[in-house]
N, C-alpha and C positions, 0 to 999 in steps of 0.2 A: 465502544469501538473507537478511541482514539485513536490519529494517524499514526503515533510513533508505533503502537503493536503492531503493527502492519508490515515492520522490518523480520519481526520471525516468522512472520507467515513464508515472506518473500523468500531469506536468506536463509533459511536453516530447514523449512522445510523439505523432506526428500521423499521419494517414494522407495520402498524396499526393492528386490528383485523378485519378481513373481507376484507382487500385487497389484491390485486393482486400477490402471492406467487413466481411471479416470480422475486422481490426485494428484500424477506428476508435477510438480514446479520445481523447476530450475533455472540459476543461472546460463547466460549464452554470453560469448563475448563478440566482439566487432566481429572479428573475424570471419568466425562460424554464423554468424548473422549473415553478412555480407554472401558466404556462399550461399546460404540457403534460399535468400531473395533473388537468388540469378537460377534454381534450381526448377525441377517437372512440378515441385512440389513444394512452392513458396507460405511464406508462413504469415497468416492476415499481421501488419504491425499496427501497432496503434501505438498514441502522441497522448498522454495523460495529460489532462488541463484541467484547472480551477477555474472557471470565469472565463476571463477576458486572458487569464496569465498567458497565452502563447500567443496573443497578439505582437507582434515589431520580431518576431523569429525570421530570419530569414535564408534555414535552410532546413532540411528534412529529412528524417530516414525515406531514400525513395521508397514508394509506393502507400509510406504512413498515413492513417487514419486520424485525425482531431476525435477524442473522446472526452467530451469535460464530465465532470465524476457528478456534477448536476444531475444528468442524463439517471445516475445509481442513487446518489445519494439527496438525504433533505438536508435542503439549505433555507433555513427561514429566520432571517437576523432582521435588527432594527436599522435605524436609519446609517447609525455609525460602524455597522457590520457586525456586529455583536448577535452570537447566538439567543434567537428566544428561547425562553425556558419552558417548552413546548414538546410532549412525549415524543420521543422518536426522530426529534429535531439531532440532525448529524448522525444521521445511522443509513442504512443502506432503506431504499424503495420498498414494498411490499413487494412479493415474487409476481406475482402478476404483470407492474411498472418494470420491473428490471427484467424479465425478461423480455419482454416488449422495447426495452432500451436496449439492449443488448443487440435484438434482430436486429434494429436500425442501423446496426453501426456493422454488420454484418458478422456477426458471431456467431460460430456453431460448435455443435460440443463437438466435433471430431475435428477440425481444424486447427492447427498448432498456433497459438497469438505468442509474440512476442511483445513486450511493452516496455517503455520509455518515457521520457518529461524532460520539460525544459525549462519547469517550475521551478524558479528559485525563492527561497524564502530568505527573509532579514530581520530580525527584529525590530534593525535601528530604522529600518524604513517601516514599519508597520508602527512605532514611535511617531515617525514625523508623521505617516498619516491619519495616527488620530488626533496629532495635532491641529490637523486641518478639518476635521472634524468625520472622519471615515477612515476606519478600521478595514486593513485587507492582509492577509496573511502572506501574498503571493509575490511578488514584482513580475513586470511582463519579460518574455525571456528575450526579448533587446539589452537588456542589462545584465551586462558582461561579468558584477561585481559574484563572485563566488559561483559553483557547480551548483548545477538541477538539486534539487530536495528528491531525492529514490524515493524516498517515503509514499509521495504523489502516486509515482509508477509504481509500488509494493503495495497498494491497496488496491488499485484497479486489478494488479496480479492477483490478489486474494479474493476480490468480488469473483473473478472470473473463474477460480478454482473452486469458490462453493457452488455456483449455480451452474459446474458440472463439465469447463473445460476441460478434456484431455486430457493437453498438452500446453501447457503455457508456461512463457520464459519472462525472465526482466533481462535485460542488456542491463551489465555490469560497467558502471562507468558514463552509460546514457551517451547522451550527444556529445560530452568530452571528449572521450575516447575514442568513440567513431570517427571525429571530426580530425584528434591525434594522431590514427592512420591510416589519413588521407584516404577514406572511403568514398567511394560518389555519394552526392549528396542532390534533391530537388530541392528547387525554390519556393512549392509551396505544398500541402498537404495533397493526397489524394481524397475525393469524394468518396466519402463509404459506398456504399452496392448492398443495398438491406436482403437481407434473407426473409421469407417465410416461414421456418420453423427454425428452432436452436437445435431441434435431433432430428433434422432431417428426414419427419414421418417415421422414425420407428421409436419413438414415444416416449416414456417414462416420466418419473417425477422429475420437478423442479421447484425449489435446485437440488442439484442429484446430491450435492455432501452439505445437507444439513448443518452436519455436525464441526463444520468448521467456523459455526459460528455461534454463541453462547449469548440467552439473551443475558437481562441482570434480574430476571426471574428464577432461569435456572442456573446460573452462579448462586444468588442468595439462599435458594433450595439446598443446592451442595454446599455450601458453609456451615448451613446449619445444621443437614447431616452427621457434618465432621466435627462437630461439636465446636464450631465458630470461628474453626480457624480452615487456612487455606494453604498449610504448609506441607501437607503430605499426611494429613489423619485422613485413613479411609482412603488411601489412592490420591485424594485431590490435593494438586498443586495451580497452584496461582501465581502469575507472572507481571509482577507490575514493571509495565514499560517505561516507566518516567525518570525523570532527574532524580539526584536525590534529596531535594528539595521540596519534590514532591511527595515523594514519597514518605517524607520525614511531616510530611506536613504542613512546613515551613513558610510556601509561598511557591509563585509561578512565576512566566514570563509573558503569557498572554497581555492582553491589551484590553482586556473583559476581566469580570467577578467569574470567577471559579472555585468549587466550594474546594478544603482541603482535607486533607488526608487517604487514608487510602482500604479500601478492602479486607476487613479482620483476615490476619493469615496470611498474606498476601508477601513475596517474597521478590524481591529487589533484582530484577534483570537489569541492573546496569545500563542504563539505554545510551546516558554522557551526562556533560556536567548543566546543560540548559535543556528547557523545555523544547529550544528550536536545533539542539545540537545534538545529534544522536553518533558521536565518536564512536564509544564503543559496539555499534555496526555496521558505519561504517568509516570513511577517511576524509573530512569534510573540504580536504580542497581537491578531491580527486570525483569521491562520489562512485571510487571502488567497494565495496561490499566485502567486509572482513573475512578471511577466511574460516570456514565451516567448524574447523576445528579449534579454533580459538572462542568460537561464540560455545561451541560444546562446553569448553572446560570450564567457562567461566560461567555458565549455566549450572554446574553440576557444581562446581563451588557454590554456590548459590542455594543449592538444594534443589533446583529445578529439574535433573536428571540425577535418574540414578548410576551409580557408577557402572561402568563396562556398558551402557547405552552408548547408540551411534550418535 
């Protein structure tokens, strides 16, 4: 479950027409944001955070929610911020914790969330602070140097669509572009308003879609199935999100030991040229999310779709 997959979940996933409304995710832009906050029928926002990363912000989608991905995810590093190598370290909560995080922050499954970040990432500063002797991924979002990392905001979007959202959007462009047309903006976050149930008393599992999420049990199951590979023997296609760096095996840009190589079968989505760059989806000084149709064809080059797929 590394952050950069998290841009296909966000950007490329679509719901057909006539199915099942409980997988929608789409982009929104300022705009249509902006109406809908003012509307009978406003849509919960929430502020994706790492840590401390939105601490020195000093404006906000009105009415937006602080959600640090802590709250979903485990975080259990050493002293210098380095992942321990500990099962399930950086993966989502068990359902039980996450949806329990979720009430708090006031989430229901029929309520539309929209999501956004103010997280920006650098490499050259996660250099300088390991130099100092502590490893952080994020900068706090007072520091003006480059756009939010969507990535942030694309994985709370996906948390939020397995465990059974509706409706949920990412803001294209994030605080950049809100801020670009001149939309009102607060000074500081709103207080969540926890709910009691995520469906509202009429029940079901959770999280309701399972299956957008894949452990490395059942990926390794289906490799083996397909006789070891992950390129389309047997249906299964695999989507390495990374550099190609990484993918090649080569080396990374982390600030930690990370093993290398990649998933027998495993077939190259193009993510960009660094572990912290993900160009190709999206536009790194804008932090627009490339268009739908260009992430298609370049998937289907890939192998990753088959041709005449949406």
């Amino acid at each position: 479950e590394r952050w950069p997959a998290l841009a296909m979940g966000a950007a490329a996933f679509n719901t057909p027409k006539g199915a099942d409304p409980a997988g929608e995710v789409a982009l929104i832009c300022p705009s249509t944001l902006a109406s809908a906050i003012s509307s009978d029928d406003p849509p919960l926002v929430l502020e994706a955070t790492v840590g401390c990363a939105a601490s020195g912000a000093s404006c906000f989608v009105p009415g937006a929610v602080l959600f640090d991905l802590a709250a979903v995810d485990v975080y259990e590093e050493d002293a210098t911020g380095s992942p321990l190598p500990l099962p399930g370290n950086y993966n989502l909560r068990p359902p039980a914790a996450l949806r329990a995080a979720l009430e708090r922050h006031g989430v229901r499954a029929r309520r539309r969330c929209v999501v956004y970040t103010q997280c920006r990432r650098h490499t050259t500063a996660a250099r300088e602070a390991q130099e100092r002797g502590h490893h952080h991924r994020y900068r706090p979002a007072a520091s003006r140097e480059g756009v939010a990392d969507p990535i942030v905001a694309a994985r709370l979007v996906w948390c939020l669509a397995y465990a059974g959202v509706e409706r949920v959007a990412l803001l294209d462009g994030g605080m950049s572009l809100w801020l670009d047309g001149g939309f009102p903006v607060a000074g500081e976050p709103s207080p969540a308003a926890p709910v009691a149930d995520f469906f509202d008393g009429r029940g079901g599992a959770f999280p309701r879609r399972p299956e957008y999420r894949a452990s490395v049990e059942e990926v390794a199951a289906a490799v083996a199935a397909s006789g070891g590979g992950g390129g389309g023997g047997g249906g299964l296609r695999i989507g390495d999100v990374r550099a190609p760096c990484e993918f090649a095996g080569e080396g990374h840009d982390y600030a930690y030991a990370m093993p290398h190589g990649r998933i027998p079968g495993a077939l190259p989505a193009r993510w960009g040229p660094s572990t912290f760059v993900g160009s190709e989806y999206y536009a790194p000084r804008t932090g627009v999310l490339r268009p739908l149709r260009e992430l298609a064809a370049s998937w289907r080059q890939a192998g990753l779709l088959q041709r005449g797929s949406r």
